[in-house]
N, C-alpha and C positions, 0 to 999 in steps of 0.2 A: 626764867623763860626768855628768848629771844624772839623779839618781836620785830617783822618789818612794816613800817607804818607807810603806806600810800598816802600822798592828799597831805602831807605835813605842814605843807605852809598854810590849808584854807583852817575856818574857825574852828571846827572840829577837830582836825589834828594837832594844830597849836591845845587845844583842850585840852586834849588825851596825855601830849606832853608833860603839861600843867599836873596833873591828877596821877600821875602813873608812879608808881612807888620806885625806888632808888635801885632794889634790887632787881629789878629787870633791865636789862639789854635789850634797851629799842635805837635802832639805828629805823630815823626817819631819812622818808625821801619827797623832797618837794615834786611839783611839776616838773619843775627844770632839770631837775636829776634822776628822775624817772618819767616819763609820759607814759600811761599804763595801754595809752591806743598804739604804741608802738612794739607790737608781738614779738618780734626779733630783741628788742632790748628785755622785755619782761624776762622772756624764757632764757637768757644771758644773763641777768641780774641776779632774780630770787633766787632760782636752786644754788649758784656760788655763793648767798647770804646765809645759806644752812640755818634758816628760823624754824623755829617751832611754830608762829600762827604770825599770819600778815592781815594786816587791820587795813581793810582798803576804805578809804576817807576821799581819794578821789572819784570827780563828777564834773561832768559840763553840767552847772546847777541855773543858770541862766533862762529862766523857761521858758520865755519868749523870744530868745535869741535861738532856742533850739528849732522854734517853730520856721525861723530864716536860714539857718544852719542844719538840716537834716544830717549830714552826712559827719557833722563830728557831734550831734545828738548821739548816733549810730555807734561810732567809733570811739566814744568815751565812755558812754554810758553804759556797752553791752556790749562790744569786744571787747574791750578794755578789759572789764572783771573776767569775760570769756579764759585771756590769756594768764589774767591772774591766776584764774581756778587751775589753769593747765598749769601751768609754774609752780604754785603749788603743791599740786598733788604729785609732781615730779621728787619737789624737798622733800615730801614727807610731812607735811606740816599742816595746821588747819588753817581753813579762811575764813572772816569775819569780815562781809561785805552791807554795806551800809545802802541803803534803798530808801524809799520815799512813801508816806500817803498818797501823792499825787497816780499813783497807780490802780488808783478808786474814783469812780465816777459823781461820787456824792449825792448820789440818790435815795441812797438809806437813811434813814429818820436818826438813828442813833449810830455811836460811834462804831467805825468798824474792826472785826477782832479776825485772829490769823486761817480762822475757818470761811472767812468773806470770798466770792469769788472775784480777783480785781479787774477793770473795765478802764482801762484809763482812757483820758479824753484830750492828751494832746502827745505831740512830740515828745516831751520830755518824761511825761507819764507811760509812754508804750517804750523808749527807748530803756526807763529802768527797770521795768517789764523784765526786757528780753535780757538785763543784764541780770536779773535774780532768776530765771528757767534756763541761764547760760551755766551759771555759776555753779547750781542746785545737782543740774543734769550731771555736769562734767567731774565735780571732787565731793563724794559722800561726807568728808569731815568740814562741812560749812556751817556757819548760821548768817542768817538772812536777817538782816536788821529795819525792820520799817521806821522812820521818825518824819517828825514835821513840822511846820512852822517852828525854826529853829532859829534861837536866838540868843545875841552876848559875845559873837565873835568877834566884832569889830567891822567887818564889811558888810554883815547882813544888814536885812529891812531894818529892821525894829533901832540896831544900834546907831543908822542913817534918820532916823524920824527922832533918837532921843537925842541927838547931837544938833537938830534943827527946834528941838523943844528949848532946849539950854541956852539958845543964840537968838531965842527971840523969836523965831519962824513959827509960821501954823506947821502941825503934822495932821498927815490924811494918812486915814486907811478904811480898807475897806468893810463895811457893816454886814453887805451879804453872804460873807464866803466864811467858813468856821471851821477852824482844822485844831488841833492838839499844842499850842505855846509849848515850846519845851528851851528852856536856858541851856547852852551849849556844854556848859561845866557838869552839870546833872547827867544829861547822856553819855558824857565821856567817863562819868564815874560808875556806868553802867556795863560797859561793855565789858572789861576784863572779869569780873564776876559771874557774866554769862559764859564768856569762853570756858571757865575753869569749871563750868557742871559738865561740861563736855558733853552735852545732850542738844545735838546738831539739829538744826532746824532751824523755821523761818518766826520770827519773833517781835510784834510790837512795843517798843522804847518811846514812849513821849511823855508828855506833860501828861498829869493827872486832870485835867479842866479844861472843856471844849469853852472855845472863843473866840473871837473876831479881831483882826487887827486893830480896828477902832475900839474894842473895848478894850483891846491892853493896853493903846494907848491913854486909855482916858484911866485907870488903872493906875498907871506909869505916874500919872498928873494929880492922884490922889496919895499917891506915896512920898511924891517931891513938888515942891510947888515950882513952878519953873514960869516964864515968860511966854512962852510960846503958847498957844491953844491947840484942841483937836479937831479936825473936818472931816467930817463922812464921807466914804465913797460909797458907789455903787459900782458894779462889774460893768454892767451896761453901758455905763458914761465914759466909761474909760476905755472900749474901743480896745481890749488887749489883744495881741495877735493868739495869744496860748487860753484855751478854755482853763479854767481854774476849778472842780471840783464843788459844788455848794457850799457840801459839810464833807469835811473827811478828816474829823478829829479819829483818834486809833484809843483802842482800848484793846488787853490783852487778859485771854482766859490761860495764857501760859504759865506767865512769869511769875502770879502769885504762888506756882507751886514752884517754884525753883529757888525761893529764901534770898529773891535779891533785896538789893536795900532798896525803900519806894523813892519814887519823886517826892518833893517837897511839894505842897502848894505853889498855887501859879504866885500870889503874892511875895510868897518867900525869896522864888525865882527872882524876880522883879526885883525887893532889894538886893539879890547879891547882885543881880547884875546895876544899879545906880551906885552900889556900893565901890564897883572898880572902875 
């Protein structure tokens, strides 16, 4: 299969590299050699790559910079994939576009599955929104990937709080807000497995364990003993510009019929990722 990977430089697409078997043909494209807000390069790029399925991985994932940035919220998160889906469906090939829980308002007691109606509550949640009813509408051969609180890449939260555990520093995170831990390596070894049932639609991917960044911190502390300690936040103390969701851990009534392989426990996750 020839695969065009969006997003290759962030931690998910480095993943997917990582994880992806020798016999596929993946020509990745960073930012820099693709911007997917730029429609005139999209629709010039992919159809001349003649792929079979494009894994889009990029996102303006910044959530509170989206809240100050509207307009490349807009233009990354939901033309972007718009152009992708058009590009696309021009090659002949499917798309495999990567979304958010942040698309759910967190009001529901328990986790949410792909029959949920979503409500997002900021910028960054309505802008991936319109980038999955963009994607959805415009190329029938898609799936819709929801994931969250994602971790293990190197730039994200979690691997910015275990690099301040290691060094001595207290790590904070927050106690109120609980969405699905999912290690970056795990989801990327999700995806290609999905594309090959070829049964298009929109699909929850995350950790098997709803919890709080302060609990995985403290998790994290019980697996490795480190220097650093844990501090509690609260959403209210911290004055963020972006609402955050209460609970918007994801559970899926799909995928157990589809024969993928499961998530590993959240612990498990946790040592591979002190492990590298």
């Amino acid at each position: 299969m020839k695969i065009v990977l969006t997003g290759a430089g962030g931690g998910l697409g480095r993943a997917f590299l990582d994880v992806m078997p020798s016999h596929h043909d993946v020509v990745p494209l960073t930012r820099a050699e693709l911007d997917i807000g730029d429609h005139h390069a999209v629709m010039q790029t992919i159809p001349a790559l003649r792929p079979d399925l494009v894994l889009n991985a990029a996102a303006f994932t910044a959530v509170d910079a989206n809240e100050t940035d509207r307009a490349r919220a807009f233009r990354d998160n939901a033309q972007g994939p718009h152009s992708l889906a058009l590009a696309t469906r021009v090659a002949g090939a499917m798309l495999l576009h990567v979304s958010t829980d942040y698309v759910f308002d967190g009001a529901k007691r328990e986790p949410y599955d792909e029959t949920d109606t979503p409500r997002p509550l900021s910028t960054y949640g309505r802008s991936k929104l319109a980038g999955e009813r963009f994607v959805a509408q415009t190329h029938p051969e898609t799936f819709i990937v929801r994931t969250g609180y994602v971790f293990g890449g190197g730039g994200d939260y979690l691997s910015g709080q275990l690099r301040r555990l290691r060094d001595g520093q207290d790590a904070a995170g927050l106690g109120d807000r609980v969405g699905s831990p999912t290690f970056v390596e795990h989801l990327a070894e999700q995806l290609l497995p999905l594309v090959l049932t070829q049964r298009f639609g929109t699909y929850h991917l995350a950790g098997p364990e709803a919890a709080s960044w302060f609990e995985v911190l403290q998790r994290l502390c019980a697996l490795e003993a480190m220097p650093g300690s844990v501090v509690a936040q609260r959403a209210v103390d911290l004055d963020l510009p972006a609402a955050r969701p209460e609970r918007s851990a994801l559970v899926s009534v799909f995928v157990e019929n589809l024969s993928l392989p499961a998530f590993p426990p959240l612990d498990e996750a946790l040592r591979a990722m002190l492990d590298r």
